[in-house]
N, C-alpha and C positions, 0 to 999 in steps of 0.2 A: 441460518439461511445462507451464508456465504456470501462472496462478489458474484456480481454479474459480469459475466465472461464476455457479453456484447455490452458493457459498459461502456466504450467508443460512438457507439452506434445511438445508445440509449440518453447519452449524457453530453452536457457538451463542456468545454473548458472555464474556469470563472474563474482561474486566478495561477496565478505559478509560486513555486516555492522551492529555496534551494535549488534551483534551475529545472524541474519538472513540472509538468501539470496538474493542477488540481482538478478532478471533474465534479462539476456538483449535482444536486444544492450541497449547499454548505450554508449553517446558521449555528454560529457558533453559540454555545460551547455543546450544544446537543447535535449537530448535522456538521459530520466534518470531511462530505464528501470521499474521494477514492485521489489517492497521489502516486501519479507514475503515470507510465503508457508501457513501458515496455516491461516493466516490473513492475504490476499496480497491487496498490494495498486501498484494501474499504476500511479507513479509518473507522467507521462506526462499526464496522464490526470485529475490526483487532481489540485483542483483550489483552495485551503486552503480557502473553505469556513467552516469551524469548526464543520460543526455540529456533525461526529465521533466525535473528540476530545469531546467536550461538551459532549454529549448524551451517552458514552460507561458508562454502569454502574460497569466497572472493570478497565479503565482507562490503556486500551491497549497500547493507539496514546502518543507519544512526539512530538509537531514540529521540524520540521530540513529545516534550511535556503536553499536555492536551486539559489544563486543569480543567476541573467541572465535566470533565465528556462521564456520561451514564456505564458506558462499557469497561474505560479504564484513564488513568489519566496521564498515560504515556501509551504512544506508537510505534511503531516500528518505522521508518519513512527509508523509502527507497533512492536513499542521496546517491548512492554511484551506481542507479541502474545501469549507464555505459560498461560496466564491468560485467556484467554477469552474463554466466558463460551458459546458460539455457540449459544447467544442469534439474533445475523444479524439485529441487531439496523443498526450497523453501514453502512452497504449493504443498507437497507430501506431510512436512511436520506441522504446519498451521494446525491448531486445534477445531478452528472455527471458520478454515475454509476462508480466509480473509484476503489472501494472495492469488495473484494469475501471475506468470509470467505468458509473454506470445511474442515469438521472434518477429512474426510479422507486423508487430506492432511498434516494431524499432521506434527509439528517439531518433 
């Protein structure tokens, strides 16, 4: 299915994390919402297959453990979206479509 690319629009804020937003619902440990704005990841639909992590040449992503989530039980989470240079590597390699980058959605 992918993120929803008006996920701003669609969603609203319900919590922060490592200094970014969380958008929800969020109902742990099945619903763990979308994190970022400017580099946003749908937690539920990452499958921690790496290849953001690996492939970011500014080294956006951290893993963060996710026990119990149905998809996978680690994420990619976009700890230093401030770095990233709007190159959408990371959008390109996604397997599962789970990443947006959108300048105009600056932190």
């Amino acid at each position: 299915m992918g993120i929803d690319p008006n996920f701003h629009h669609a969603r609203t804020v319900v919590d922060q994390h490592e200094g970014h937003d969380v958008w929800g619902p969020v109902d742990e440990p099945e619903r763990l919402g979308i994190h970022g704005t400017h580099v946003a990841v749908d937690f539920d639909e990452c499958i921690a297959d790496g290849a953001c992590v690996e492939d970011c040449p500014v080294d956006v992503f951290d893993w963060v453990e996710t026990p119990d989530h149905p998809a996978s039980t680690r994420k990619a989470d976009p700890a230093r979206q401030p770095d990233c240079i709007d190159c959408m590597l990371c959008v390109d390699v996604c397997p599962v479509d789970a990443i947006d980058v959108d300048a105009s959605r600056g932190e």
